[in-house]
VEXDREN-2710 file (C-alpha; in Angstrom, 1 decimal):
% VEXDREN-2710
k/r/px/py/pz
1/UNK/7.7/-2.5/7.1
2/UNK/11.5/-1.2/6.9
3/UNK/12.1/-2.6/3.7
4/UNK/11.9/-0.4/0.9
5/UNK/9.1/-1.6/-2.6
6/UNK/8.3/0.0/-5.2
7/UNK/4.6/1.3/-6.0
8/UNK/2.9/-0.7/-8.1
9/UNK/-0.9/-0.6/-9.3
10/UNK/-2.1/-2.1/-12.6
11/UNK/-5.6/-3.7/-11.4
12/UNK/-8.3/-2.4/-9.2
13/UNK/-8.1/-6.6/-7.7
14/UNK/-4.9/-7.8/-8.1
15/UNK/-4.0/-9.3/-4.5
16/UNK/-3.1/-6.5/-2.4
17/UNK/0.2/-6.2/-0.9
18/UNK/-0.2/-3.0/0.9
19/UNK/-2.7/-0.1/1.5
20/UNK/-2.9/3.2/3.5
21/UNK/-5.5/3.8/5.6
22/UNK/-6.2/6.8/8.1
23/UNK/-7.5/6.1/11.4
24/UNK/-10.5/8.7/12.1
25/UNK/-10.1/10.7/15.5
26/UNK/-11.4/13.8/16.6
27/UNK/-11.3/15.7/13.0
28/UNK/-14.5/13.5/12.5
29/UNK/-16.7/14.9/15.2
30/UNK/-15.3/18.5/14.9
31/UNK/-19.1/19.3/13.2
32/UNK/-22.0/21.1/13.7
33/UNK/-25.3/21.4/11.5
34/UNK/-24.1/24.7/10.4
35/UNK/-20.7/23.6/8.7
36/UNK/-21.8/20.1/8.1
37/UNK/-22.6/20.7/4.2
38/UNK/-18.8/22.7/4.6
39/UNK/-17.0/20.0/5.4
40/UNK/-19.2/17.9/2.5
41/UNK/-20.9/15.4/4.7
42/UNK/-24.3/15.2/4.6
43/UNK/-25.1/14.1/8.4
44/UNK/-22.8/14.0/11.5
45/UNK/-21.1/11.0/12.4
46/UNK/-21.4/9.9/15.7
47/UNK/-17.8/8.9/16.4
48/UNK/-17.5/6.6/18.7
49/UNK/-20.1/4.3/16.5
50/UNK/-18.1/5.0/13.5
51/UNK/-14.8/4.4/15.2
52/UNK/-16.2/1.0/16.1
53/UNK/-17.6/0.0/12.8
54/UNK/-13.8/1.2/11.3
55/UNK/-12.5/-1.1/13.7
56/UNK/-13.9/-4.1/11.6
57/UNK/-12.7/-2.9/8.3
58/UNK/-9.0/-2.0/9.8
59/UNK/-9.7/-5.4/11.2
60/UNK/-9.7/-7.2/8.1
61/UNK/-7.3/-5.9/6.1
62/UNK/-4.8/-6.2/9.0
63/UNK/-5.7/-9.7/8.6
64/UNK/-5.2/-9.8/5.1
65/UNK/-2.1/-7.5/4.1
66/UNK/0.2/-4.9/5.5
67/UNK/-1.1/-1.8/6.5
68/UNK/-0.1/1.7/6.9
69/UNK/-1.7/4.9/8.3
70/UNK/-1.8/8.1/7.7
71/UNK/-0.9/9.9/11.1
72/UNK/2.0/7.3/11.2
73/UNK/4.0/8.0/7.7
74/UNK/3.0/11.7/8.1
75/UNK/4.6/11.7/11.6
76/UNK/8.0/9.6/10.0
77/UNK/8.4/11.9/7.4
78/UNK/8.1/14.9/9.8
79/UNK/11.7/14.2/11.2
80/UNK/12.9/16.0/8.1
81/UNK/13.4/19.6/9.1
82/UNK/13.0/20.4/5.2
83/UNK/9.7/18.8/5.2
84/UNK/8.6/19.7/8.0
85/UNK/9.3/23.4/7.6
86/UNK/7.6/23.4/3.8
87/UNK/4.3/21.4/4.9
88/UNK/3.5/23.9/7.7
89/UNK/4.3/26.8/5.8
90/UNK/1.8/25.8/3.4
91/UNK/-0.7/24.4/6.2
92/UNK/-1.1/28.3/7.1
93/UNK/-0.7/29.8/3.9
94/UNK/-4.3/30.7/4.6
95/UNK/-4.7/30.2/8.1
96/UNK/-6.6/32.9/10.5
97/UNK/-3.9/32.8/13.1
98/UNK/-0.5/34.4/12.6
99/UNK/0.9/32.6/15.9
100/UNK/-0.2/28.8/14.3
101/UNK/3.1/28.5/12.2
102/UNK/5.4/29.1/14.9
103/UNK/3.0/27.0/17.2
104/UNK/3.2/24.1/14.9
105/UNK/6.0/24.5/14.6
106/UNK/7.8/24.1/17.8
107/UNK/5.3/20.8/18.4
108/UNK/7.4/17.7/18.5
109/UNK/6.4/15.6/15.4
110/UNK/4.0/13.4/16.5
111/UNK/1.5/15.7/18.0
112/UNK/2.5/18.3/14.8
113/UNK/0.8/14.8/12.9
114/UNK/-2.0/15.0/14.9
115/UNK/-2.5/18.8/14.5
116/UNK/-1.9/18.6/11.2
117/UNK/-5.3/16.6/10.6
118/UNK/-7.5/17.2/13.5
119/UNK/-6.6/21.5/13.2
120/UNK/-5.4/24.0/15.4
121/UNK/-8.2/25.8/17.3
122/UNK/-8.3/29.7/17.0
123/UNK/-6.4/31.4/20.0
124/UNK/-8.7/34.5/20.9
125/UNK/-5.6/36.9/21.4
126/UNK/-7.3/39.9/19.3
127/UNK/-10.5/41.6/19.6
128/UNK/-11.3/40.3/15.7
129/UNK/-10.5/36.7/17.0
130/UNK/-12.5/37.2/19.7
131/UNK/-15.2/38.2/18.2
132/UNK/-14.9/35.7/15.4
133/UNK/-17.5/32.9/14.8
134/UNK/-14.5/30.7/13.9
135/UNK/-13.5/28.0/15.9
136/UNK/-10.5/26.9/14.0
137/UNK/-7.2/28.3/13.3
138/UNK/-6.1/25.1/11.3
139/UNK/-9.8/23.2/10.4
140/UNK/-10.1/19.8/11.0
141/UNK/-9.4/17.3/8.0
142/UNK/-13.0/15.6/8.5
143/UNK/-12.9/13.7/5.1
144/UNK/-9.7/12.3/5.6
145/UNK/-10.3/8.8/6.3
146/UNK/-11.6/8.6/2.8
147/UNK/-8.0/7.9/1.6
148/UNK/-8.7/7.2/-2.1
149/UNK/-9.2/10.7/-3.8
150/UNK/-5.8/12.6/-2.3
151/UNK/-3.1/10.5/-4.1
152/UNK/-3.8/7.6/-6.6
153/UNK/-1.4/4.8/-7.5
154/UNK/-1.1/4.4/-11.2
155/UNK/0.9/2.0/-12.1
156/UNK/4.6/2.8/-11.1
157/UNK/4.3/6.4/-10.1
158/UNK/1.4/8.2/-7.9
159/UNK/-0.8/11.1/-9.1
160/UNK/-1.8/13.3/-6.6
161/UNK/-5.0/14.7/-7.0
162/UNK/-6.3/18.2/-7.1
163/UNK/-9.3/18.7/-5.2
164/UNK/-12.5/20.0/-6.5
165/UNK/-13.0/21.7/-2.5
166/UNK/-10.1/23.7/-0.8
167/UNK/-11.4/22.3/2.3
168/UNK/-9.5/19.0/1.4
169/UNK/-6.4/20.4/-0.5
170/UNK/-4.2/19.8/3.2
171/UNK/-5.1/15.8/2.4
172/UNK/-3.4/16.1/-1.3
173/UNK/-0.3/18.3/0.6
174/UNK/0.2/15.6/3.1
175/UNK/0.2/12.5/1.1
176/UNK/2.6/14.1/-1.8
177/UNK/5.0/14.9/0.8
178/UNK/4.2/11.7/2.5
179/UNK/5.4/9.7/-1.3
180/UNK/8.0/11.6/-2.1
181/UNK/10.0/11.3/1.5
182/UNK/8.6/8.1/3.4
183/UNK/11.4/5.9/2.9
184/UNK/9.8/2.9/1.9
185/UNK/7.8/3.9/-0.7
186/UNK/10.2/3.6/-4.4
187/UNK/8.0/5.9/-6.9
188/UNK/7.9/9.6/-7.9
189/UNK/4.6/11.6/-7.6
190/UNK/3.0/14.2/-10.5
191/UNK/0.8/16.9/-9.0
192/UNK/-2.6/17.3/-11.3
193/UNK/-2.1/21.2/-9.6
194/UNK/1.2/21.6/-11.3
195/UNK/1.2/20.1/-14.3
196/UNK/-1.1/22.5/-16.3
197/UNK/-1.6/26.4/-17.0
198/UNK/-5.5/25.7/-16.8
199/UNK/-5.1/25.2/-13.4
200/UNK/-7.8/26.6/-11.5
201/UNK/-10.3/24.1/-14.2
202/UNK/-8.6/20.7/-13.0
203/UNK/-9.8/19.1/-10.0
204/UNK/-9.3/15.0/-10.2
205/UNK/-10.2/12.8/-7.1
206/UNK/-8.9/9.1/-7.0
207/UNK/-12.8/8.0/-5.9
208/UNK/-13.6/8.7/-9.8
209/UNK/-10.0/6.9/-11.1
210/UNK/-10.8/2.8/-11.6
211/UNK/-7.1/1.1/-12.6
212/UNK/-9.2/-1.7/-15.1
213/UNK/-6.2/-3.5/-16.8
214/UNK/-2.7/-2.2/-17.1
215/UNK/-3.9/-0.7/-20.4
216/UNK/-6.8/1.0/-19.1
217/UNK/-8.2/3.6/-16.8
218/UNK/-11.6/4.2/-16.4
219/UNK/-12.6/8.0/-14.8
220/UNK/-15.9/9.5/-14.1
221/UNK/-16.5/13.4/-14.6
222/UNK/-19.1/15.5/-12.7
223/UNK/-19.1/16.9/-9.0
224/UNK/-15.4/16.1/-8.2
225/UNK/-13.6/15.8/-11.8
226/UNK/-13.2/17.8/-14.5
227/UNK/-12.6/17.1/-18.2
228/UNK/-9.0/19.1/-17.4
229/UNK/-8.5/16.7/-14.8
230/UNK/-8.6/13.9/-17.8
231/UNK/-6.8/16.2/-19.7
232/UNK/-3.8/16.2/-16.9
233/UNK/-3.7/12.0/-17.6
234/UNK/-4.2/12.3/-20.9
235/UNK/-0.9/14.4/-21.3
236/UNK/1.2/11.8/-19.2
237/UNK/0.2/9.1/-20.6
238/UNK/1.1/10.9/-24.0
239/UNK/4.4/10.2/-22.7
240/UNK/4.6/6.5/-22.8
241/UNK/5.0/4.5/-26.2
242/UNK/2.4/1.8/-25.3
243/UNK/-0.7/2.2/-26.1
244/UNK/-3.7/3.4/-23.3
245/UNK/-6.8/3.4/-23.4
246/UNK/-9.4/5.8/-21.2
247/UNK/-13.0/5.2/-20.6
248/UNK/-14.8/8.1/-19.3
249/UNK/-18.1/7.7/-17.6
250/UNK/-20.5/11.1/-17.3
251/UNK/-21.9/11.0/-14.3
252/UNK/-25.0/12.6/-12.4
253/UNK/-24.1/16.3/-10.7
254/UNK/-27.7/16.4/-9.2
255/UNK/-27.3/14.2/-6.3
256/UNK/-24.4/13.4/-3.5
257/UNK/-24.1/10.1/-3.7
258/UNK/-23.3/10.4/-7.1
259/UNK/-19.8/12.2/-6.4
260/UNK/-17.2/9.5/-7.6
261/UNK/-17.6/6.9/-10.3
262/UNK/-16.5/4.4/-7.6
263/UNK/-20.3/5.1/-6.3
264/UNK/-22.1/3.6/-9.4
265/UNK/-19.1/1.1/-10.6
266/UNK/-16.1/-0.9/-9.0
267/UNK/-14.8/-3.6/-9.8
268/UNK/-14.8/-7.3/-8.5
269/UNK/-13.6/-10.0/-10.0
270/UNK/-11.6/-10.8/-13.5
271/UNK/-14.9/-11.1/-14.9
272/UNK/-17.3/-9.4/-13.1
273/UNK/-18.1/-5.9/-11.8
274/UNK/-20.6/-3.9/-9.4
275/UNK/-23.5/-1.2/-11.1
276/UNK/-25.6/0.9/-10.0
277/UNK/-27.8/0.3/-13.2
278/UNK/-29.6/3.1/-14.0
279/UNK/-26.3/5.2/-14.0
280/UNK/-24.1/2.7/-16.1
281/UNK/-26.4/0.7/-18.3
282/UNK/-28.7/3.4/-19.7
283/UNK/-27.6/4.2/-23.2
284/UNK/-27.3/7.8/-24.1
285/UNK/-28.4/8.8/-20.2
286/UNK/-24.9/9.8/-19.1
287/UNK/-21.9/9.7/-22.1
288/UNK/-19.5/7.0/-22.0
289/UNK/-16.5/8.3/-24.0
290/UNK/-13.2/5.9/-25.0
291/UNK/-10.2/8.1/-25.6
292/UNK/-7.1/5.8/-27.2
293/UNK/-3.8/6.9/-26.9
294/UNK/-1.0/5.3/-28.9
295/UNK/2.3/6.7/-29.5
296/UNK/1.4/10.6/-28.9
297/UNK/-1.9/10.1/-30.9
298/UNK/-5.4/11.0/-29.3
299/UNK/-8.9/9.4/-30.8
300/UNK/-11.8/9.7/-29.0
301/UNK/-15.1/8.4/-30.1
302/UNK/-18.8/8.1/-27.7
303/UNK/-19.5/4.7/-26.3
304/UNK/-22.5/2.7/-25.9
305/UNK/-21.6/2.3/-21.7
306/UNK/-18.6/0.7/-19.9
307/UNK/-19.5/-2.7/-20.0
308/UNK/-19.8/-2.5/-23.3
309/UNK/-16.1/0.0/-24.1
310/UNK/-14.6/-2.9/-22.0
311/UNK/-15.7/-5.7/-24.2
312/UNK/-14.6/-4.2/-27.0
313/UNK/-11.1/-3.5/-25.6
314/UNK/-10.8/-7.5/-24.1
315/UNK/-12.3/-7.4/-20.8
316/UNK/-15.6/-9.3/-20.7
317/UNK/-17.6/-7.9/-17.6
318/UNK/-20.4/-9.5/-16.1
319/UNK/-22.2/-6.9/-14.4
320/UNK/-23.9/-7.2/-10.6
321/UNK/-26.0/-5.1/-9.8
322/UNK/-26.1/-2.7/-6.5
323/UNK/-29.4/-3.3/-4.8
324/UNK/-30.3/-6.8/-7.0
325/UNK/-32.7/-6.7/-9.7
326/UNK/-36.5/-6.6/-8.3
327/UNK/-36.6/-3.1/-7.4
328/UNK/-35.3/-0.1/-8.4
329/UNK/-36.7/1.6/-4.9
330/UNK/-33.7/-0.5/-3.5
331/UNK/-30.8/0.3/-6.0
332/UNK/-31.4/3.8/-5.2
333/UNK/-32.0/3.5/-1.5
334/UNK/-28.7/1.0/-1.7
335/UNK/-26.5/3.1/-3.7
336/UNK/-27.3/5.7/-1.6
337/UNK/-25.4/4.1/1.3
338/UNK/-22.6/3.4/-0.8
339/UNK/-24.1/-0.2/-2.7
340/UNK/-21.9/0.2/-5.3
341/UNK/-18.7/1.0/-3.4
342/UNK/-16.3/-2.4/-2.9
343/UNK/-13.0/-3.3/-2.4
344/UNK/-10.9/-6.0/-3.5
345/UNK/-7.9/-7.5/-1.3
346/UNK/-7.9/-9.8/-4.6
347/UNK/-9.7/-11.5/-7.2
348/UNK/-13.5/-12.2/-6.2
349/UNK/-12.1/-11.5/-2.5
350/UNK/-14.4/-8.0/-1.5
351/UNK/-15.5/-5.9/1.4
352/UNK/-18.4/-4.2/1.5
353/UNK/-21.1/-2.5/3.9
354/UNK/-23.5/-5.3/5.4
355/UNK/-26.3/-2.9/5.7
356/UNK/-27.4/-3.3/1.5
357/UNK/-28.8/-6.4/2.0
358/UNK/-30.1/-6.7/-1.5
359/UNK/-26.7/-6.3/-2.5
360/UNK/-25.0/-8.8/-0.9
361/UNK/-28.0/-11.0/-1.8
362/UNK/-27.0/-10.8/-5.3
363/UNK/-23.1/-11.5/-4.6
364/UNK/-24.4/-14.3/-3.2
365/UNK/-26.3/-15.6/-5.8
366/UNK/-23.6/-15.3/-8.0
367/UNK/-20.9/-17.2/-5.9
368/UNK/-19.6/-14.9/-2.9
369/UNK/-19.6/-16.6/0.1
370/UNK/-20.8/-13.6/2.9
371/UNK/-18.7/-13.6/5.7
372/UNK/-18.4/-11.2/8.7
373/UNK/-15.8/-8.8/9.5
374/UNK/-16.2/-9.3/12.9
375/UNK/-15.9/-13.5/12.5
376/UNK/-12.5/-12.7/10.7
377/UNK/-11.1/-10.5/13.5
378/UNK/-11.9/-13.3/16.2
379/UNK/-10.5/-16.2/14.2
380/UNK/-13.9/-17.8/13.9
381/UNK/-13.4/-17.2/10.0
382/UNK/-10.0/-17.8/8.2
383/UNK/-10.2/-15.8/4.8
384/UNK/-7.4/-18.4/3.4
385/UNK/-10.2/-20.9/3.2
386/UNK/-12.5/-19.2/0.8
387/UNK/-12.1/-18.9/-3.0
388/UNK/-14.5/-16.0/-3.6
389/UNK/-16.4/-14.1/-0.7
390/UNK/-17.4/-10.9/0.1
391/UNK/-16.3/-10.0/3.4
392/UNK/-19.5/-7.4/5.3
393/UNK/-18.8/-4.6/7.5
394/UNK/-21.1/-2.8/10.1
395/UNK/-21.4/0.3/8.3
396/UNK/-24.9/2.1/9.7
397/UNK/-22.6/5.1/10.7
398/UNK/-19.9/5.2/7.7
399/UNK/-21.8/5.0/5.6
400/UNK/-23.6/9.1/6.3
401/UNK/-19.9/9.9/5.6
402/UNK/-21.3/9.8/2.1
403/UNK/-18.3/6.4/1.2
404/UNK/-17.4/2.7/1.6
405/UNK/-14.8/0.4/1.6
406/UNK/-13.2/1.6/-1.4
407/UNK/-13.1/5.3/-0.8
408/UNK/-11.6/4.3/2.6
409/UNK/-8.2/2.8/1.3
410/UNK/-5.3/3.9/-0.5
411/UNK/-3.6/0.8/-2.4
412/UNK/0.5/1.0/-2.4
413/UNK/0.6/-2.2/-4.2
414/UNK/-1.1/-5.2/-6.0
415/UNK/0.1/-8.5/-7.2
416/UNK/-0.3/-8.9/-11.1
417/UNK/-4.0/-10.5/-12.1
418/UNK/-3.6/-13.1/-14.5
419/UNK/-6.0/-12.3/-17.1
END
């Protein structure tokens, strides 16, 4: 797309106009057992099973809107000498080669895109390099197909997050500079890193930032957000004269899948959302706080649980649940491999993993036609036909990547939801 738009996110399902997605390559299988936990997976992927299953979902939202990826923008924007020079210099800030800045630097730009997110291995030129049990100079990006938590379109501008692990800070470096000079892209960008003295507190990832209405934001706290990360939102949206409102959602620190609110809630539909139950519906369980800004002014006051906060504020959710209703053994074993975790190209129009049955069992029951990924890539299946579906990926091997559909994809712009 040559023409320029301007960013523009006020729903989580407002008909998608254009997303960013990131391609995975070699930074994926770049693993071993012993840095596995490092690089925050919890299993190795096999690639070329994951590359295939990624197919699909690339697939389908080829079908359904523009798409852009990663290595592509970064590589555009890498024709600017200015950008180019500032991005590697702070690629090897910390880097345990001196030679990799002037390396990278000489590359032409599209393999200097490649590099830039499947690393620089370490050039054994020194008896300490030799020696070391390092392999990389420049590591591998290995979470970076998980385009949600880097950068996070709200509204008219984009946030760009600060990781709660350095091993991901390079993602939030690359899509800043990726907003602020891709031509296309009409917004300005606030860095959560430098927008606060209490910096080293803040860490806020876009898996636990749900856009509900243009009015509110709903953000989960525990392994990957802080309550300085709110506190960053809070202040911006201090700003504005309308009136916001924030739901927060405590969430479990005990468990991995539990990492991102997007893992226990997303939404579907005008009127309906996904829950991992014992998570969201449990009164006093995990806090659900409501903080209302209006004009400057802060209130916050405890909340029974989202569905609930939401009501309240307009937005009558009928909650599905991950993993159905029968058996809890499932909604765990389901949310586990992301049960929770959907996308919306628009308004009861989802993707999900095909693998939680019980899941899409439910979606059914309540109206979503099931359709499969790969009948929409052949033709077999035309998504303009269907009123309400939920469209099922192969996702045996994305799923160990510990995310789903939603964690995969960066929204640029959605169409406005009529309420």
């Amino acid at each position: 797309m040559d023409n320029k738009f301007s960013v523009n996110v006020n729903s989580e399902i407002g008909e998608l106009e254009a997303v960013i997605i990131h391609s995975m390559g070699s930074e994926v299988e770049n693993m071993t057992p012993d840095n596995v936990e490092r690089a925050l997976y919890s299993d190795i992927l096999n690639l070329s099973v994951a590359q295939e299953e990624y197919a699909q979902f690339r697939g389908v939202l080829q079908k359904a809107t523009q798409v852009f990826e990663v290595k592509q923008l970064l590589s555009a924007i890498l024709k600017n000498q200015k950008v180019k020079t500032d991005l590697v210099g702070k690629v090897c800030e910390n880097c345990f080669n001196p030679h990799a800045h002037d390396f990278l630097l000489d590359l032409d730009n599209e393999t200097l895109a490649s590099h830039l997110i499947e690393g620089v291995e370490l050039q054994r030129d020194s008896l300490t390099r030799f020696l070391s049990n390092k392999r990389f100079a420049v590591k591998p990006l290995h979470n970076f197909f998980f385009t949600r938590d880097a950068a996070i379109s709200m509204y008219n501008e984009v946030l760009v997050g600060k990781m709660a692990n350095q091993v991901r800070e390079r993602e939030s470096q690359i899509m800043e500079a990726i907003f602020d000079y891709y031509p296309a892209f009409q917004t300005s960008t606030f860095n959560a890193k430098s927008n606060s003295h209490d910096c080293d507190k803040i860490s806020i990832e876009g898996g636990d930032v749900l856009i509900a209405r243009d009015d509110i934001l709903l953000i989960g706290i525990g392994a990957r957000t802080t309550p300085q990360g709110i506190d960053v939102v809070i202040e911006k949206l201090k700003e504005q004269k309308d009136v916001h409102h924030i739901i927060v959602q405590e969430l479990p620190t005990d468990r991995e899948s539990f990492i991102h609110l997007d893992m226990v809630f997303t939404f579907l539909n005008t009127s309906e959302c996904m829950v991992y139950e014992p998570v969201v519906m449990h009164p006093n369980r995990f806090k659900t706080i409501h903080i209302a800004i209006d004009n400057g002014e802060v209130k916050i006051v405890e909340e029974k649980n989202i569905i609930e906060s939401l009501s309240k504020l307009g937005m009558e959710m009928k909650p599905i649940f991950c993993g159905g209703t029968a058996d809890p053994w499932s909604q765990e074993r389901e949310q586990w491999h992301s049960g929770a975790n959907f996308f919306a190209l628009a308004p009861g129009k989802v993707m999900g993993y095909n693998r939680n049955v019980y899941t899409i069992e439910e979606l059914n029951k309540n109206g979503y036609e099931v359709l499969k990924a790969s009948d929409i890539m052949s033709g077999k299946t035309d998504l303009s036909g269907y009123q309400k579906y939920v469209v099922t990926i192969d996702g045996s091997e994305l799923s160990r990547g510990g995310g789903g559909a939603r964690c995969m994809t960066m929204p640029v712009r959605r169409k406005a939801v009529n309420w």
